[in-house]
C-alpha positions in Angstrom: 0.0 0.0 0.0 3.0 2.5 0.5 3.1 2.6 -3.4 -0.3 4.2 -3.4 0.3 6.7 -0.8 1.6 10.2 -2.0 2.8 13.5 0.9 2.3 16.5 0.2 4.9 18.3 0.8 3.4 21.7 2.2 6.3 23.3 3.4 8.3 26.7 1.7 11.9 25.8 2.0 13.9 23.2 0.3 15.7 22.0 3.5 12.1 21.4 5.2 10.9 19.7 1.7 14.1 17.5 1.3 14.5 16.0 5.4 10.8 15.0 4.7 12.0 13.2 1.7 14.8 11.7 3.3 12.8 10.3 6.2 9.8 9.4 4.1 11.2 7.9 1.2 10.8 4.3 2.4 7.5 4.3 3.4 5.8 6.4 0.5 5.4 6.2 -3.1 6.0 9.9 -4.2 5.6 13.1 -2.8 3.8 16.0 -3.9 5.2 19.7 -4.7 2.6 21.8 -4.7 2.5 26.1 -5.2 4.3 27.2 -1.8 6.9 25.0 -2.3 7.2 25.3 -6.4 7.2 29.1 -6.3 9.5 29.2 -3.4 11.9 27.0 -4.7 12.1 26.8 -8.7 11.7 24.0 -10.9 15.1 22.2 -9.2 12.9 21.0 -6.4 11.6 19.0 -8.6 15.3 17.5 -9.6 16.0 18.2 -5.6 13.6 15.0 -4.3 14.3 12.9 -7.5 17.9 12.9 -6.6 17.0 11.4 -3.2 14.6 8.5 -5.1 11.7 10.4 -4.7 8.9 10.2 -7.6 6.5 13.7 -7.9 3.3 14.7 -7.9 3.6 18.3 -9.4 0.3 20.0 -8.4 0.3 23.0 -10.0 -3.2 22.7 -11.5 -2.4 24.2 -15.2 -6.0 26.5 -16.2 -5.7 28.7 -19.1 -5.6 28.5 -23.0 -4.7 25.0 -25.0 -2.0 26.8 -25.5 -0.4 27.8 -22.7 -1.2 24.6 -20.5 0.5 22.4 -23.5 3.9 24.4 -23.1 3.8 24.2 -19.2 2.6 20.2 -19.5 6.0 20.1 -21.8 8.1 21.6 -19.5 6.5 19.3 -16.3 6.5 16.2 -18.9 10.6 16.9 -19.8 11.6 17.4 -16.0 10.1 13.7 -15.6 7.3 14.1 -13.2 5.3 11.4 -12.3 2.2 12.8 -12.6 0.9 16.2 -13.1 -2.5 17.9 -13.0 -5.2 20.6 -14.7 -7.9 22.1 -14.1 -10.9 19.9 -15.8 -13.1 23.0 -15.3 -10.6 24.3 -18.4 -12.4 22.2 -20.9 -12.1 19.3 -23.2 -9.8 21.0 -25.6 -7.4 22.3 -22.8 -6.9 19.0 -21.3 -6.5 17.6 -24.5 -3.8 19.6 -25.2 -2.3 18.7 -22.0 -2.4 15.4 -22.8 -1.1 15.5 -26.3 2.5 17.5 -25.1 2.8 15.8 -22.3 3.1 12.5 -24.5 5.1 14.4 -27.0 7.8 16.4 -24.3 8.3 12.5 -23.0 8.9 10.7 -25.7 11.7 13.7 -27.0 12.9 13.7 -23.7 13.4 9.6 -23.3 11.5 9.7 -20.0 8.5 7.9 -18.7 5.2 9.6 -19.7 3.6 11.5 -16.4 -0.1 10.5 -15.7 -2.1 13.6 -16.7 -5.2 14.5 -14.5 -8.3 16.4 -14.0 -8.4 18.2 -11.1 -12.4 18.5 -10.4 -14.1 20.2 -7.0 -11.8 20.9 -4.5 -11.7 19.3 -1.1 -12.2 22.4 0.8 -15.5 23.3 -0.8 -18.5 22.2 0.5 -22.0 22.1 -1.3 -23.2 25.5 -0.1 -19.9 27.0 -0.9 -20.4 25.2 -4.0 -23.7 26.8 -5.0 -23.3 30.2 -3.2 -19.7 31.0 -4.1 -18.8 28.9 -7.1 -22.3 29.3 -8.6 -23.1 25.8 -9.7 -26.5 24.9 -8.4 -26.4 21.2 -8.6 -24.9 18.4 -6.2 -21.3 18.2 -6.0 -20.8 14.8 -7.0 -23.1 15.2 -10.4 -20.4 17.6 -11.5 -17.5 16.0 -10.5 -18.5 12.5 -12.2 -19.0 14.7 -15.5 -15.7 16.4 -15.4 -14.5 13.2 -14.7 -16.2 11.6 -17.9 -15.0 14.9 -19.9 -11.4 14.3 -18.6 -11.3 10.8 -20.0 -12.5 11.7 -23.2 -10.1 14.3 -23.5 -7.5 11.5 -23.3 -6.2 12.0 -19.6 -5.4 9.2 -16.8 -7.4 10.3 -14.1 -8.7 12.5 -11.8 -8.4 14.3 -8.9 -11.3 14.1 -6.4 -12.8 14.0 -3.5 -12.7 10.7 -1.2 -17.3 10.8 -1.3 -17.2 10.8 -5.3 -15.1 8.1 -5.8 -17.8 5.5 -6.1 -19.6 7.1 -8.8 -16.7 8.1 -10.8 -15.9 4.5 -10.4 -19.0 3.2 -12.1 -19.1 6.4 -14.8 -15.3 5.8 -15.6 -14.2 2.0 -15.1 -12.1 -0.2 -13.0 -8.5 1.5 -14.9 -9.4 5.3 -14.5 -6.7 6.4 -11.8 -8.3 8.4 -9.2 -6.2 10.3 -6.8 -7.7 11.2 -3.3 -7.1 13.9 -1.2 -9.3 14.7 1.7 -8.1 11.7 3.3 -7.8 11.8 7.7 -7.0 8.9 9.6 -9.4 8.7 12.9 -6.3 9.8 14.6 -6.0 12.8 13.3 -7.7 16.9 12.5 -9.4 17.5 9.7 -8.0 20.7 9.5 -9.6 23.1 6.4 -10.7 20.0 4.3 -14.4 19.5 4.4 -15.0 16.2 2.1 -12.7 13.7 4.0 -12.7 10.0 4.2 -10.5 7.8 6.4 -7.9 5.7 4.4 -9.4 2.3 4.8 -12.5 4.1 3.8 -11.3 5.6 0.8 -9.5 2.2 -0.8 -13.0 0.2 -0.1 -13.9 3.1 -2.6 -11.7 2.4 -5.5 -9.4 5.3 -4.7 -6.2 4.5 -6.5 -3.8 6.8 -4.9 -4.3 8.8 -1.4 -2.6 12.5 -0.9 -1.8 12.9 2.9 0.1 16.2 3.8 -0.3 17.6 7.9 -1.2 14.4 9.2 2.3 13.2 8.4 4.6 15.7 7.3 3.0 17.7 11.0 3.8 14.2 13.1 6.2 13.8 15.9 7.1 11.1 13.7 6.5 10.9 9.9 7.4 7.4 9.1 5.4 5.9 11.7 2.3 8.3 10.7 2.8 6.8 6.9 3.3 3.5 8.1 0.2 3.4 10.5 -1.8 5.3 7.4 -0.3 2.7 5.5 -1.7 -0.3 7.7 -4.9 1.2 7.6 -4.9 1.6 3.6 -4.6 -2.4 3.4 -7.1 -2.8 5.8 -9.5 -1.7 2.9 -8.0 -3.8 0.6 -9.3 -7.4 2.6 -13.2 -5.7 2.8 
């Protein structure tokens, strides 16, 4: 289960980011950069934890022209990421393109082809917030299930969604369609500014292919023993 367990690495400094890869690498299967840490530090950090074995997650969540996200999904694809994301709320055409470079910049480049995916309704937002804010008056989990459909058809991997629509994207999308799941809390642990959460044995039973798990480890007295316990309790939901 380690393999399918991805840490976000939510911290601004490349020291910070790299002792959590050098304590973590064992137990984990990547670790993802995300904005604080990718603005902070540069592109590099991205060569920084693949120097110490570590695969990425680069979350930058590309939204704007076909044009523009197929040059940055180049640059992400050449740099050998293991998976990077968009914005499915960008359209068919954008991921499309997204997908397209990214297969291209790999194959120039001689590297492994990233898995592309669709970021659909973030974690934090909850159904009123959803409607109110956002201004999409219809449940949370009929969008994200057509985003997710679009994002297929576009050509990408997976998605990127919340732990309660996993289920439904797995019946709209089929048994192969990566789905990576943040929103994830052991019982042990706060929930902190995510509203959609799921425990990890919960969220495997679900068809969740890979979990993201940031403050519950990287903020432990003890990081590996946080991603082995979270570890444990992924294979739990693999014997349901």
């Amino acid at each position: 289960m380690k393999d399918k367990l991805i840490v976000a690495l939510d911290v601004a400094e490349k020291r910070d980011a790299l002792r959590l890869v050098e304590v973590l690498s064992g137990h984990v299967g990547a670790f993802k950069i995300g904005m604080q840490l990718f603005n902070s530090e540069g592109p590099q950090i991205v060569r920084d934890v693949q120097a110490l074995g570590g695969r990425v997650f680069v979350d930058l969540k590309f939204h704007d022209i076909p044009n523009t996200v197929a040059e940055a999904s180049r640059v992400i694809s050449q740099r050998g990421a293991f998976m990077f994301n968009v914005h499915a709320s960008g359209g068919h055409k954008m991921m499309r393109a997204a997908a397209e470079a990214s297969r291209e910049a790999a194959l120039q480049a001689g590297v492994a082809r990233p898995l592309v995916l669709g970021v659909t309704v973030l974690t934090s937002i909850s159904q009123q917030v959803f409607e109110e804010e956002v201004g999409i008056r219809r449940p949370i989990a009929e969008q994200v299930v057509d985003w997710a459909r679009l994002a297929q058809k576009a050509g990408l991997d997976g998605v990127v969604a919340s732990p309660l629509e996993l289920s439904a994207i797995r019946e709209a999308c089929g048994k192969d369609f990566i789905i990576v799941t943040p929103g994830v809390r052991p019982l042990w642990a706060a929930a902190n500014d995510q509203e959609r959460i799921m425990t990890p044995k919960e969220a495997i039973e679900k068809g969740a292919s890979y979990l993201v798990v940031g403050r519950p480890i990287t903020a432990h007295k003890d990081p590996a023993a946080a991603a082995r316990e979270i570890a444990a309790e992924m294979a739990e939901g693999t014997l349901a």
